[in-house]
C-alpha atoms as an extended CHARMM CRD file, in Angstrom:
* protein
*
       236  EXT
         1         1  UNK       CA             11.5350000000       13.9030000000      102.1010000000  PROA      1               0.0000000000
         2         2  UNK       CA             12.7630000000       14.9310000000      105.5220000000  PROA      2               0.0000000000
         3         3  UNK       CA             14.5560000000       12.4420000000      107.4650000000  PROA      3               0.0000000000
         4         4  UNK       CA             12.0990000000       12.7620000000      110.1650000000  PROA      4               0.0000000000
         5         5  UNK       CA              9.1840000000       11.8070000000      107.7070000000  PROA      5               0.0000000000
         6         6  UNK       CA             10.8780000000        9.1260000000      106.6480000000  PROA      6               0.0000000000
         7         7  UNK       CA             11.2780000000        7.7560000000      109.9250000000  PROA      7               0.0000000000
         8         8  UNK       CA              7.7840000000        8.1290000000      110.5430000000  PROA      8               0.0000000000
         9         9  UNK       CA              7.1950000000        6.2890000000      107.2730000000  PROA      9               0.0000000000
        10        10  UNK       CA              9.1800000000        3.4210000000      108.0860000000  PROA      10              0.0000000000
        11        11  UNK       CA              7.8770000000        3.1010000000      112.0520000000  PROA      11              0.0000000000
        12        12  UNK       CA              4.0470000000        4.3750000000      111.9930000000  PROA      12              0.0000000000
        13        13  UNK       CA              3.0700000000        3.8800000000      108.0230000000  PROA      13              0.0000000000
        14        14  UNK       CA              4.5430000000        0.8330000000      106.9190000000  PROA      14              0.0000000000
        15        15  UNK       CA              3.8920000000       -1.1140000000      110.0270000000  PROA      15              0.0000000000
        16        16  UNK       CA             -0.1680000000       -0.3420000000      109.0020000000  PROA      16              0.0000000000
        17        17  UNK       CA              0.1740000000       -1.0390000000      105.5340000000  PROA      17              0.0000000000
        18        18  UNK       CA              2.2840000000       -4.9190000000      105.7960000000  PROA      18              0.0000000000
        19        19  UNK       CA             -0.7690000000       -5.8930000000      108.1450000000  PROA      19              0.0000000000
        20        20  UNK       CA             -3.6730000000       -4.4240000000      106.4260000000  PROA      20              0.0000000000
        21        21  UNK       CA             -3.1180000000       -4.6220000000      102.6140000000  PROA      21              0.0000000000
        22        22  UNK       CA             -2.7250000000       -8.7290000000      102.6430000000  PROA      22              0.0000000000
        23        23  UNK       CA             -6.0870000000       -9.0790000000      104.2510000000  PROA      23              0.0000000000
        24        24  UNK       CA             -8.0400000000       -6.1280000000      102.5950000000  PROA      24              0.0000000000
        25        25  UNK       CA             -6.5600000000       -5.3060000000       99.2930000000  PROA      25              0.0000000000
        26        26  UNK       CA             -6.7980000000       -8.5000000000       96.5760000000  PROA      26              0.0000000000
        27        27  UNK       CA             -4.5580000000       -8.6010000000       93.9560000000  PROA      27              0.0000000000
        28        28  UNK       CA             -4.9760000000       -8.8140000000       90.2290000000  PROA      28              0.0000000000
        29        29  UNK       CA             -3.2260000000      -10.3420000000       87.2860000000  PROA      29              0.0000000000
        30        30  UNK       CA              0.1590000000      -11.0620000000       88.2910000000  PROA      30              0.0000000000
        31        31  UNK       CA              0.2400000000       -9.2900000000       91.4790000000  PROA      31              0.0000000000
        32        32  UNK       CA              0.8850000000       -9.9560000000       94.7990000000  PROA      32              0.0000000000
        33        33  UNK       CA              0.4550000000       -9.3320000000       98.3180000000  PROA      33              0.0000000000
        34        34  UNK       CA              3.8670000000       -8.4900000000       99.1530000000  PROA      34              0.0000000000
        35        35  UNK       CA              3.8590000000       -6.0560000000       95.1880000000  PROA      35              0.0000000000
        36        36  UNK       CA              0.2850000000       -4.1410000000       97.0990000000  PROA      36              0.0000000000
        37        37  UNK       CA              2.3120000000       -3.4070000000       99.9630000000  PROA      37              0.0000000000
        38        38  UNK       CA              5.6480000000       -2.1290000000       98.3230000000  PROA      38              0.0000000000
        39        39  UNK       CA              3.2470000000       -0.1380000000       96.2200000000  PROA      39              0.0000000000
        40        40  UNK       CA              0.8680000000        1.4890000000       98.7200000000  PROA      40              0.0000000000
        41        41  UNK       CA              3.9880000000        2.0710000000      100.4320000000  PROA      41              0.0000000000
        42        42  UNK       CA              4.9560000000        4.3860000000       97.6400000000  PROA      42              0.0000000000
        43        43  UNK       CA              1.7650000000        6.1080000000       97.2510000000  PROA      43              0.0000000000
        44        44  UNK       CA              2.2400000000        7.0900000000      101.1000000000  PROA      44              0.0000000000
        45        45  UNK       CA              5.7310000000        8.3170000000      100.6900000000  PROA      45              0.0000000000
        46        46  UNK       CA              4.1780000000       10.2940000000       97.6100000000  PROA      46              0.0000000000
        47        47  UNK       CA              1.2700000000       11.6020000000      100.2010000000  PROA      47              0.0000000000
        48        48  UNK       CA              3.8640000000       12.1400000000      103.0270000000  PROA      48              0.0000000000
        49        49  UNK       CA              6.3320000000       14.0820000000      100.7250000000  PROA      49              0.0000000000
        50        50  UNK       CA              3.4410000000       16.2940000000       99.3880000000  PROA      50              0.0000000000
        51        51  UNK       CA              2.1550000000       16.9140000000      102.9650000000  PROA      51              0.0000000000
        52        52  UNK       CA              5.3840000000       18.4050000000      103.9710000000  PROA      52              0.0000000000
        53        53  UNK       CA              6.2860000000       20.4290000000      100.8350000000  PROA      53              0.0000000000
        54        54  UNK       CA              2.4410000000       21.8610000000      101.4120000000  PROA      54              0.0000000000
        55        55  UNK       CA              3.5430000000       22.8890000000      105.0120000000  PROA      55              0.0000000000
        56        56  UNK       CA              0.9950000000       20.1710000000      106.3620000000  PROA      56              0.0000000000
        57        57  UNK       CA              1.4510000000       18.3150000000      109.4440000000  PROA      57              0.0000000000
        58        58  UNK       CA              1.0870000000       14.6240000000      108.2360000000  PROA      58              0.0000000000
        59        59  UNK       CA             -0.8840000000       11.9610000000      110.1380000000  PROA      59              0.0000000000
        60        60  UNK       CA              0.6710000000        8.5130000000      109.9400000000  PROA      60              0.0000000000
        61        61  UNK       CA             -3.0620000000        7.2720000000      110.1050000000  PROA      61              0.0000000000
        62        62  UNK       CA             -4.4120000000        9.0590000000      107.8140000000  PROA      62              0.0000000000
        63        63  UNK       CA             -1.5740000000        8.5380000000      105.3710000000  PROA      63              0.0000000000
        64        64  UNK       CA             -1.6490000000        4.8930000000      105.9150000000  PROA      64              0.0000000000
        65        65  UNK       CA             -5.5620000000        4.7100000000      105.5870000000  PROA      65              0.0000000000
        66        66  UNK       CA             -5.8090000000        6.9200000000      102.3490000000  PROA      66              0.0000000000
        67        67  UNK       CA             -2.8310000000        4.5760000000      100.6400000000  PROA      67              0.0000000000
        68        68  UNK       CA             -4.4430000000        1.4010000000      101.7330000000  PROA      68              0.0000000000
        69        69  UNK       CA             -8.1100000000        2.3590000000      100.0640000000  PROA      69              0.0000000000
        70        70  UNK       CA             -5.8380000000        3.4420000000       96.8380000000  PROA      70              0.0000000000
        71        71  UNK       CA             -4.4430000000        0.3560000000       96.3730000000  PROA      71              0.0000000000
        72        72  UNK       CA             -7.8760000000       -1.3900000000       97.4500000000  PROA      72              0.0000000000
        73        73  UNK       CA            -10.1580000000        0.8230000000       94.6690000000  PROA      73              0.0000000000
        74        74  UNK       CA             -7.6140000000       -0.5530000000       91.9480000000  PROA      74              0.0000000000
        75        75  UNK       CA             -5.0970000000        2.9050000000       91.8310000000  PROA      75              0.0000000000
        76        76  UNK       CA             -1.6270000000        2.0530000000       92.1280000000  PROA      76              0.0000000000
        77        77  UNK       CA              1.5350000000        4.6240000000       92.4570000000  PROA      77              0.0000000000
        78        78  UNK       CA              2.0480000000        4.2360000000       88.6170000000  PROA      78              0.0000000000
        79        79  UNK       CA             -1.0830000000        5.4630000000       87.4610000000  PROA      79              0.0000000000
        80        80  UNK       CA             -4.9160000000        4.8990000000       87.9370000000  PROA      80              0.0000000000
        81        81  UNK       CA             -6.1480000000        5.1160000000       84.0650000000  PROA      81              0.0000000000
        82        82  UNK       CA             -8.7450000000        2.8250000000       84.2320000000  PROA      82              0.0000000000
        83        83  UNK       CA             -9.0970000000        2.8930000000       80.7460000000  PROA      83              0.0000000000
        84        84  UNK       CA             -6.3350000000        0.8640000000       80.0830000000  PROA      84              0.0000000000
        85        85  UNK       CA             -6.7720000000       -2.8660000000       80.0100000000  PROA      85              0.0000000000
        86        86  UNK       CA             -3.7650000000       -3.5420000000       81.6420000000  PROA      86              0.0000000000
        87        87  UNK       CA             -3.9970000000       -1.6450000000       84.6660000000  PROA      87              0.0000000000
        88        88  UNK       CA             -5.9820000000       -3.0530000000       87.9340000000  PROA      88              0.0000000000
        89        89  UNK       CA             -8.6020000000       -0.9210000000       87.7560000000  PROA      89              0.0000000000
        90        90  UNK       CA            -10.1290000000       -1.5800000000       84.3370000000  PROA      90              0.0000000000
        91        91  UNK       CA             -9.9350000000       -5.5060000000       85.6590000000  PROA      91              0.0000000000
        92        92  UNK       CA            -11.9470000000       -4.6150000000       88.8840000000  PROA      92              0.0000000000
        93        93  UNK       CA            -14.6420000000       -3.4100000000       86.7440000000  PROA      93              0.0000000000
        94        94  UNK       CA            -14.7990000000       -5.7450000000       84.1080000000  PROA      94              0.0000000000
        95        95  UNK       CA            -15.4140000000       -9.5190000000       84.5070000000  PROA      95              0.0000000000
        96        96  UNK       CA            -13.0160000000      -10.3690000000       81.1970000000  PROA      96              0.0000000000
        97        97  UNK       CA             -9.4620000000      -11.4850000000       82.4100000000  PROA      97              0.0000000000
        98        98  UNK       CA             -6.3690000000      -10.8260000000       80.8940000000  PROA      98              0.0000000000
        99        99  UNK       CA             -4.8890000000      -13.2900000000       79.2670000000  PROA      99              0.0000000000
       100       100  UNK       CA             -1.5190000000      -14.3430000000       77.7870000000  PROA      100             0.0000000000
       101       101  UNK       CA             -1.1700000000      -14.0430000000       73.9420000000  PROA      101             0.0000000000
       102       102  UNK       CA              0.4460000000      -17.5710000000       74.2420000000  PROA      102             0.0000000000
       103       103  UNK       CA             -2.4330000000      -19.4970000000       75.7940000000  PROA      103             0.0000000000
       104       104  UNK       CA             -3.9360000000      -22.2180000000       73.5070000000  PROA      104             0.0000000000
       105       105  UNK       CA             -7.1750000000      -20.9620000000       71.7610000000  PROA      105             0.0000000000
       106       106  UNK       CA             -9.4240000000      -23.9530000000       72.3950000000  PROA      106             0.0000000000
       107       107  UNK       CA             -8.7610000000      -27.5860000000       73.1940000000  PROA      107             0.0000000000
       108       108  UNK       CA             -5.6760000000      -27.2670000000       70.7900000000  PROA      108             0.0000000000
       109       109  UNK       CA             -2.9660000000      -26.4600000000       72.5650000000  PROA      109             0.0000000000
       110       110  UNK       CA             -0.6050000000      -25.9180000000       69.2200000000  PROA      110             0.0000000000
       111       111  UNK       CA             -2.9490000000      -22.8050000000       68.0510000000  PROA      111             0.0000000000
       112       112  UNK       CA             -2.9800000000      -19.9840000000       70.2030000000  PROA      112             0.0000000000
       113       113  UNK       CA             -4.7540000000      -17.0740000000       70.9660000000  PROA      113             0.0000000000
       114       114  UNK       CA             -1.6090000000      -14.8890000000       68.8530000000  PROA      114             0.0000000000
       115       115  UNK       CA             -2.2340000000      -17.4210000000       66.0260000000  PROA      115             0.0000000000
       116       116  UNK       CA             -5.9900000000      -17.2440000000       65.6210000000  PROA      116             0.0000000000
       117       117  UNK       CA             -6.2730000000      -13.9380000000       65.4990000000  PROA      117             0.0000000000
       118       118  UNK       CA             -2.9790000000      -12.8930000000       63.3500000000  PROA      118             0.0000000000
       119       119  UNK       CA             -3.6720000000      -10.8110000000       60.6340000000  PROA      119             0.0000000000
       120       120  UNK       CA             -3.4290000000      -11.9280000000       57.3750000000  PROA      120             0.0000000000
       121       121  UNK       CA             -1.9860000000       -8.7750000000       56.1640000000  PROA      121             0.0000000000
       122       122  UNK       CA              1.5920000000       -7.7460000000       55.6690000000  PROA      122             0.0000000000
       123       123  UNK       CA              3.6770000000       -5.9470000000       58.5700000000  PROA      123             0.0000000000
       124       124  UNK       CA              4.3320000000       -2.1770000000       57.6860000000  PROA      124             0.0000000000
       125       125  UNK       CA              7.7300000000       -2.7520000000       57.8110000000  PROA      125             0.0000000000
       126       126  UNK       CA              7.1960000000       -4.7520000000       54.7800000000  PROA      126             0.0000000000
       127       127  UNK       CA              4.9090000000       -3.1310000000       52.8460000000  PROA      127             0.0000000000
       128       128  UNK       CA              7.7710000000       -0.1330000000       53.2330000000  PROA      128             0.0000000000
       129       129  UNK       CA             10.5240000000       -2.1950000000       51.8350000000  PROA      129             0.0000000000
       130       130  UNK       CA              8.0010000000       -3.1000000000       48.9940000000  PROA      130             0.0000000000
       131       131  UNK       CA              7.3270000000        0.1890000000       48.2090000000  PROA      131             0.0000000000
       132       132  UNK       CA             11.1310000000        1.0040000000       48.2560000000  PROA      132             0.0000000000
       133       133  UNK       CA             12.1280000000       -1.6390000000       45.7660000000  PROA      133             0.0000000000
       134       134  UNK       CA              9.1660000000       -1.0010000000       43.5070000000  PROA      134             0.0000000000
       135       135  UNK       CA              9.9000000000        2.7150000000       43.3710000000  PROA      135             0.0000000000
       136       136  UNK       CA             13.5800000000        1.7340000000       42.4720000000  PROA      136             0.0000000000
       137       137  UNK       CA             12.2660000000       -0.5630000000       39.6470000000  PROA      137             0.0000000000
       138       138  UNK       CA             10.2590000000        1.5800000000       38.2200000000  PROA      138             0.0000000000
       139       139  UNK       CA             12.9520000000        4.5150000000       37.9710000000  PROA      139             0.0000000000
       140       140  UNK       CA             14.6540000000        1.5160000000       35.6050000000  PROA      140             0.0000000000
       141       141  UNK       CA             12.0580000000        1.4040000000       33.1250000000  PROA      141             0.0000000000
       142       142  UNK       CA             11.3580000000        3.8880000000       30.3590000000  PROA      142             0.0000000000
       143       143  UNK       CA              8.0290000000        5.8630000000       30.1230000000  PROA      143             0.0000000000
       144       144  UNK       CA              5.7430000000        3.5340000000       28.0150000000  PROA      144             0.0000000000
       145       145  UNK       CA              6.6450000000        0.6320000000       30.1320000000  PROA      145             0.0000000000
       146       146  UNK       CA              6.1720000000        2.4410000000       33.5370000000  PROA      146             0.0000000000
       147       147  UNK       CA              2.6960000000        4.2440000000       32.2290000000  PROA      147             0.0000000000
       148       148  UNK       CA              1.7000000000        0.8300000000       31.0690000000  PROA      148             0.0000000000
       149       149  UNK       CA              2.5960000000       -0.3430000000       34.6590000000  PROA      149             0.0000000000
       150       150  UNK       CA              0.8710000000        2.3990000000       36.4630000000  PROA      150             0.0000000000
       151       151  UNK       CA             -2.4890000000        1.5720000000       34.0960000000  PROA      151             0.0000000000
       152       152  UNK       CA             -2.6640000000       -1.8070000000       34.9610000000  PROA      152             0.0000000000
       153       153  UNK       CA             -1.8320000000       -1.0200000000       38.7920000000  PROA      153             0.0000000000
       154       154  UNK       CA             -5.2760000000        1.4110000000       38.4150000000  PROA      154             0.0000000000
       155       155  UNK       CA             -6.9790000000       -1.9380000000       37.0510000000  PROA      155             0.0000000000
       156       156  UNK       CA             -7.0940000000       -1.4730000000       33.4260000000  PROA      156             0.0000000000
       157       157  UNK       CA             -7.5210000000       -4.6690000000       31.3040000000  PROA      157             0.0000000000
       158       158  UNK       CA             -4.9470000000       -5.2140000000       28.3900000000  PROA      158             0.0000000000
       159       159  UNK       CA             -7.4930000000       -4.0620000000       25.7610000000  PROA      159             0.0000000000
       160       160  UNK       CA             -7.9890000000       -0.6080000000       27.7370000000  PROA      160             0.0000000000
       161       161  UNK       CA             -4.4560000000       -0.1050000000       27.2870000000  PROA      161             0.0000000000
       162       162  UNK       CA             -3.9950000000       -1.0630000000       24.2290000000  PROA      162             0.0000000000
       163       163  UNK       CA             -6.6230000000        1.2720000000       22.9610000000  PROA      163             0.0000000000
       164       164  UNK       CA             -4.6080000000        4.1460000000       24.8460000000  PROA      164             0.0000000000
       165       165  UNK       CA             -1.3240000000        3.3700000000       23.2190000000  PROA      165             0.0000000000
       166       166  UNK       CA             -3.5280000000        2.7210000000       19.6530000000  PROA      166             0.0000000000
       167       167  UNK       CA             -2.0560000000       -0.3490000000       19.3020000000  PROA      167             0.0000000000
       168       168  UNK       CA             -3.1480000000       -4.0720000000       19.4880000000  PROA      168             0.0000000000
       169       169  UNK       CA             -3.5310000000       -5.9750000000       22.9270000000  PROA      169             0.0000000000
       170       170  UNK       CA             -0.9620000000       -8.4150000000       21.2860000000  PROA      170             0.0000000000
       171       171  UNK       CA              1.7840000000       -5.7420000000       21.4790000000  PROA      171             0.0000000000
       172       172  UNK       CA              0.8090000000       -5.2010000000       25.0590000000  PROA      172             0.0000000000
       173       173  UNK       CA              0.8510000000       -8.6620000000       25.9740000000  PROA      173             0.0000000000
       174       174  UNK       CA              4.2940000000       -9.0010000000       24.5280000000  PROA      174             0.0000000000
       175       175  UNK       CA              5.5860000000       -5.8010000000       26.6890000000  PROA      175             0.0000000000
       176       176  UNK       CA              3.7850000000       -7.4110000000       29.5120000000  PROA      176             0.0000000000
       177       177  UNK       CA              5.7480000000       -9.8550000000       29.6470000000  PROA      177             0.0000000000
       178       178  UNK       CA              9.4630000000       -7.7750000000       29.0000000000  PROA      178             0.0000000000
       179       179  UNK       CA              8.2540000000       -5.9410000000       32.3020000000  PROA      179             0.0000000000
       180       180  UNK       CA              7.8830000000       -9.6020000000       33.7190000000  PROA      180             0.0000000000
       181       181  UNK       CA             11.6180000000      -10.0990000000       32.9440000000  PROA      181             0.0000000000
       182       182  UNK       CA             12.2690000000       -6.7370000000       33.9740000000  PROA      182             0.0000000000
       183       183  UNK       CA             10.9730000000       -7.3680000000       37.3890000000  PROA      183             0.0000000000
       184       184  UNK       CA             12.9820000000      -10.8750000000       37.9180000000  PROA      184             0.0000000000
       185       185  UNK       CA             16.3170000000       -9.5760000000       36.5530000000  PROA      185             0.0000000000
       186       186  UNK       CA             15.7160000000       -6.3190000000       39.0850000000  PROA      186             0.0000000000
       187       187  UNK       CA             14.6080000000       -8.4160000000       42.1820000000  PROA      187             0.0000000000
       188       188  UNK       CA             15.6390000000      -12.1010000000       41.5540000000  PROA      188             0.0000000000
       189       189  UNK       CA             13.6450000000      -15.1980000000       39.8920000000  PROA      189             0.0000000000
       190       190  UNK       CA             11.3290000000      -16.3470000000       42.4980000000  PROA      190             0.0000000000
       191       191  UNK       CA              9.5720000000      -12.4950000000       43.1350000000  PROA      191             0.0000000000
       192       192  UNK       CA              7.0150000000      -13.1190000000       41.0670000000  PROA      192             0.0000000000
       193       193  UNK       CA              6.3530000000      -16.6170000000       42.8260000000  PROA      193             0.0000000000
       194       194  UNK       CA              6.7220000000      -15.4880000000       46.0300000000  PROA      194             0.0000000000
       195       195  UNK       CA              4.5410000000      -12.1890000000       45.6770000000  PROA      195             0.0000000000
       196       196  UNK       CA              1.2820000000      -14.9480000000       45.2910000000  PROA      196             0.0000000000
       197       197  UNK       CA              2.6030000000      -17.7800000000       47.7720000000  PROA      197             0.0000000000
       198       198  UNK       CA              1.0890000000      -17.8640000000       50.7020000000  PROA      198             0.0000000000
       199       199  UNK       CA              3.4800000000      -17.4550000000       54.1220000000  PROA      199             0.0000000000
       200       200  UNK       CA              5.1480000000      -20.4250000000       55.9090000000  PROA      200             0.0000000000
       201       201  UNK       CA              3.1580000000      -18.9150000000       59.3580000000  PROA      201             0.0000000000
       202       202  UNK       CA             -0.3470000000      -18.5970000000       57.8860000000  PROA      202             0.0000000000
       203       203  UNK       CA              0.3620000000      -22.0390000000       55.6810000000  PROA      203             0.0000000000
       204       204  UNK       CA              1.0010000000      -23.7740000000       59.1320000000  PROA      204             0.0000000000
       205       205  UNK       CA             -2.1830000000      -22.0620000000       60.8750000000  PROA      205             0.0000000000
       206       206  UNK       CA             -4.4870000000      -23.1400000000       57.6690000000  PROA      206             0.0000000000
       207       207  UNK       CA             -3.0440000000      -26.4170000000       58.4980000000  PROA      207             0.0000000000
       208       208  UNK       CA             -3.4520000000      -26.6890000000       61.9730000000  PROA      208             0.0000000000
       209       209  UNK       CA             -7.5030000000      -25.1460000000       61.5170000000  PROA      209             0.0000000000
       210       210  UNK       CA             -7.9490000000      -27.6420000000       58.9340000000  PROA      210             0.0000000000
       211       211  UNK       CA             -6.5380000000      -30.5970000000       61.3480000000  PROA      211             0.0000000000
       212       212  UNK       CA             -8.7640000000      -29.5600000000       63.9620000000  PROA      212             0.0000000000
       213       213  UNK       CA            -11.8740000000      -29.5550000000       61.5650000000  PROA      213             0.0000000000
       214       214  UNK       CA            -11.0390000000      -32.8140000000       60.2180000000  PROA      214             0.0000000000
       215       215  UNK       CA            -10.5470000000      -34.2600000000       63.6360000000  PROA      215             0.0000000000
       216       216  UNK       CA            -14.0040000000      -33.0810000000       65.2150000000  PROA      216             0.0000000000
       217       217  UNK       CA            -16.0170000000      -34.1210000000       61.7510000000  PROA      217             0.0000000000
       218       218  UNK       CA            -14.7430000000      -37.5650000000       61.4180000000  PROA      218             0.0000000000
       219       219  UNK       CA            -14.7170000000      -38.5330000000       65.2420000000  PROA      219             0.0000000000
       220       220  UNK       CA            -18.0640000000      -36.6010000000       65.6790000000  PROA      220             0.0000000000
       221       221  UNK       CA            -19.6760000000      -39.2290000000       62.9090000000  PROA      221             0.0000000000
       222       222  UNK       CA            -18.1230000000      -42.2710000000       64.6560000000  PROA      222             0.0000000000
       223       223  UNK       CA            -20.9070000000      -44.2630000000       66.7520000000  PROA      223             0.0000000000
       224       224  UNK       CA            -18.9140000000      -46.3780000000       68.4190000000  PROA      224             0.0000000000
       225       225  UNK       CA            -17.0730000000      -44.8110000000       71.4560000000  PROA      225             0.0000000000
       226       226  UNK       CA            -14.0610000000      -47.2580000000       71.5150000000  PROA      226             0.0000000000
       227       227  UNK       CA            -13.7710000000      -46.5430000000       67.5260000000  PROA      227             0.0000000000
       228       228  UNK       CA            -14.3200000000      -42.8540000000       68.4790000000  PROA      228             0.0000000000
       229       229  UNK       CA            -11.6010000000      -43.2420000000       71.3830000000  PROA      229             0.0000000000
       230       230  UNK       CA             -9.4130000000      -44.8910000000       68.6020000000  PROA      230             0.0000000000
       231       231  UNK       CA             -9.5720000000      -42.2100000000       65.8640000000  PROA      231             0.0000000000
       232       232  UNK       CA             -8.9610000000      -39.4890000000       68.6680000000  PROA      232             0.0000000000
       233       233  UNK       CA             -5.7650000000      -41.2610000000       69.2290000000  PROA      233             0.0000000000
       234       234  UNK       CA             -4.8130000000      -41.4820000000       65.7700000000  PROA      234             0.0000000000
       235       235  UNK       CA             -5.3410000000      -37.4950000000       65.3890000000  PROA      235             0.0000000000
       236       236  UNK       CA             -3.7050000000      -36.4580000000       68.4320000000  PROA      236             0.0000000000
């Protein structure tokens, strides 16, 4: 940008956009007045800088009027995907708000939203170390244990493998349960507890769910409202 053009940006264009934008243009999210005008401000310079590598004369007016109905339709000098959730635009045209992952979900202000709808599956960062130490173990064990490993990871019973091996479910339970000891020598005691407990985080959401339903169904069969007040106390 020439110096000329930014003069005229910061004496003709500016002066437009500080006193129109906080009266025209209404912010959303976490905006604010003062953000709309830094940011229409930029979308001028971007219209004033393209104006003169075009060879165009630029018109402060026209500059300022074009960047003030940007920022007023929702565009902004980052981007105007209005696909995006996040951006201005998609919350112009949509009623929903956007809210904070952290806000309570409900009257209980210990859940939130990120709580209730956690999923109950494992991160892939997880399921990848997982896989590593599982592929280690099995390069430990010799080929009847890892086949019978691999057949009752496909969801064969103990009699469908002991009819492969021709031999009887006995002798499979009993190598069942040397790959059992396999498995805690290669990754400690408590694997084989741990892979069936259920996480501290999802533990303390069951709890919290089940607090709240307990709450509501005994204070909701409680007639009498200073009992009722009294019980509400008690859970709170």
């Amino acid at each position: 940008m020439s110096p000329s053009a930014a003069l005229m940006l910061e004496k003709e264009i500016y002066p437009i956009i500080r006193n129109t934008i906080p009266r025209t243009a209404r912010p959303m999210g976490s905006e604010d007045p003062e953000e709309l005008v830094q940011d229409a401000t930029a979308s001028a310079a971007e219209m004033l800088e393209a104006m003169e590598k075009a060879g165009k004369e630029p018109l402060p007016h026209s500059i300022a009027y074009y960047s003030i109905q940007r920022t007023k339709s929702g565009r902004r000098s980052y981007g105007d995907i209005r696909t995006d959730v996040m951006s201005p635009g998609f919350q112009m045209d949509h009623d929903g708000p956007v809210c904070s992952m952290q806000e309570p979900a409900g009257d209980d202000e210990e859940l939130t939203i990120s709580d209730a709808i956690a999923s109950k599956s494992e991160d892939t960062a997880t399921k990848v170390l997982r896989a590593l130490d599982w592929d280690a173990f099995l390069d430990t064990l010799d080929a009847r244990k890892r086949r019978i490993v691999e057949e009752m990871m496909m969801g064969f019973g103990t009699g469908d493998i002991a009819r492969l091996f021709s031999v009887s479910a006995a002798r499979i339970t009993q190598i069942k349960r040397e790959i059992a000891q396999d498995i805690k020598e290669f990754m400690g005691d408590s694997i084989l507890m741990d892979a069936g407990q259920e996480s501290v985080w999802e533990r303390d959401i069951r709890c919290l769910r089940e607090r709240n339903e307990w709450r509501h169904m005994k204070v909701d069969r409680i007639d009498d409202p200073e009992q009722a007040n009294i019980s509400q106390a008690i859970f709170e």
